[in-house]
N, C-alpha and C positions, 0 to 999 in steps of 0.2 A: 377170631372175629370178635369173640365175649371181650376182650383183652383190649380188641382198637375202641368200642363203643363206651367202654371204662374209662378210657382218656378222656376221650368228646364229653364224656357227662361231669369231670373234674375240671375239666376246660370251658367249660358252659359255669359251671359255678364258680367260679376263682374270678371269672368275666362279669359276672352279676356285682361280686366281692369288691372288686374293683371299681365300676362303677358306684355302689352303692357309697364305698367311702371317700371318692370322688365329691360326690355332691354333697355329703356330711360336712368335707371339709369345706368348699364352696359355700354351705349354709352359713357354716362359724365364722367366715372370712368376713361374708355381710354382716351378721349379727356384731360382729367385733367394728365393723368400720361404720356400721349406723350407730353404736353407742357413742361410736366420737365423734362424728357428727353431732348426735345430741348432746353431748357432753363437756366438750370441747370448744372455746368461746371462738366464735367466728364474724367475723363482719356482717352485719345486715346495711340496705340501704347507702346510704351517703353517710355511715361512719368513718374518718379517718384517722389514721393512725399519725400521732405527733411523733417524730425523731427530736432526740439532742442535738443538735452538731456543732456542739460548742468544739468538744476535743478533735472531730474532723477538720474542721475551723482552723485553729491551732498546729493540726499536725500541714496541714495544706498550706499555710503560711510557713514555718520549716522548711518545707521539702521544695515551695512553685520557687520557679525562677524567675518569679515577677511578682506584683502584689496584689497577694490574693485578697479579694475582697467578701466580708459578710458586712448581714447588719445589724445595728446599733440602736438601740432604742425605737423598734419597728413596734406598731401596737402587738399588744396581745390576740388582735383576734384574727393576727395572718399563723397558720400553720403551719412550721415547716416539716413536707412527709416524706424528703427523698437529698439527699447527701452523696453526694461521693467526690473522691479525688483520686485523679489514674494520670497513669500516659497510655496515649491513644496508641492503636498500631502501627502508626507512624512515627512515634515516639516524643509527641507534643504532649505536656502536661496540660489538664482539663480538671476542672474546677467547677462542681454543678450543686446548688444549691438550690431544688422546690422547693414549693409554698401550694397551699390552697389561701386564696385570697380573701377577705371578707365578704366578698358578692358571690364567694363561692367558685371563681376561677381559677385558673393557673396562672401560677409564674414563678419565674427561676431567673436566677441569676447563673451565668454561662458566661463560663473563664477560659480562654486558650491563645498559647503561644505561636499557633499554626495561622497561616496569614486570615485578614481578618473576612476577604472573602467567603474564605472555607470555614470562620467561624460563624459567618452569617447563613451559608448554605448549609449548613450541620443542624443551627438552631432556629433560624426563620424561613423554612423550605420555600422559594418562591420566593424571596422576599425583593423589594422595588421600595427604594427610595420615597420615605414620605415626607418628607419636610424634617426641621430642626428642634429642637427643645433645648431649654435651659433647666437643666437640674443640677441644684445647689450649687451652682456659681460653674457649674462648666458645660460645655455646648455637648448636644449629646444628638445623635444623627437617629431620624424616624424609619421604622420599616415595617412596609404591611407585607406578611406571604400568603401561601393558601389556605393555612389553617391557626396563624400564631403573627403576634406581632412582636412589635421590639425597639429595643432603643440602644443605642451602639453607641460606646466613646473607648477609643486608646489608652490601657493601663499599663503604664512603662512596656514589656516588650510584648503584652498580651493586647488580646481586644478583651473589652466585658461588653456584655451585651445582660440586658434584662428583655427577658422573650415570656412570652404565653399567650393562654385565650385572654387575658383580665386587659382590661382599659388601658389607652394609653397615661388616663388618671390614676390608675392602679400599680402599673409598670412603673411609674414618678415616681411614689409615695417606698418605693421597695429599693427604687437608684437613689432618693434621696437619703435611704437611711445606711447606705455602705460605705463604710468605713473600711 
């Protein structure tokens, strides 16, 4: 009986042991992930982060099967924060190009070879027909959704659409400068 009660009191401490270094480690794990936090430069506020996308640019002209569009002498104080070029699941090459605007909105230039429908329901959710616009000498088709607008013209076998929150003064100023 001395012999089973010897275990129980080995088994009680080895359990403390355990725990104890449990939550030691638990301590350091916080103490290590609050220094990076403090340490470690992080976003506050409406900082955003500028991308290049000059060489996505570049490599996306290469690879679309139509012509990908960026822009050209756009001022300095639109931002571009988000890039990329893929083919979709369907395997339509997509061409996306953000900005933060200078009023501080969104807008992207949206490139796809998938009918131009599905390039408007992809990028103008809701979108309904708003009248026409002329930017820099070609007719370009209006569209308001439920959360983004946009402006639509045919580029050889793609649609471009310039979509976001910003104006359809803003949205101009971003179709005017794509080259």
């Amino acid at each position: 009986m001395g012999h089973h009660v010897g275990m129980a009191g080995k088994s009680s401490t080895r359990g403390r042991q355990t725990v104890r270094d449990m939550i030691l480690s638990m301590l350091a794990v916080v103490g290590v992930a609050a220094g990076a936090y403090v340490f470690i430069p992080h976003a506050t506020g409406n900082t955003v982060r500028a991308v290049d996308y000059s060489s996505a640019l570049a490599s996306a002209k290469r690879a679309a099967p139509y012509p990908v569009l960026g822009p050209d002498g756009l001022a300095g104080d639109w931002k571009a924060t988000s890039v990329q070029y893929q083919k979709d699941q369907k395997g339509y090459a997509v061409w996306h190009l953000g900005f933060v605007t200078p009023s501080g909105q969104y807008a992207a230039v949206e490139q796809s070879n998938a009918g131009r429908d599905d390039v408007l329901a992809t990028t103008v959710p809701g979108a309904q027909a708003d009248g026409d616009a002329s930017v820099a000498g070609k007719d370009w088709k209006r569209y308001q959704g439920s959360h983004y607008r946009g402006l639509a013209v045919p580029t050889g076998t793609a649609t471009t659409v310039v979509t976001g929150t910003a104006s359809y003064q803003e949205l101009a100023q971003l179709a005017q400068a794509l080259k």
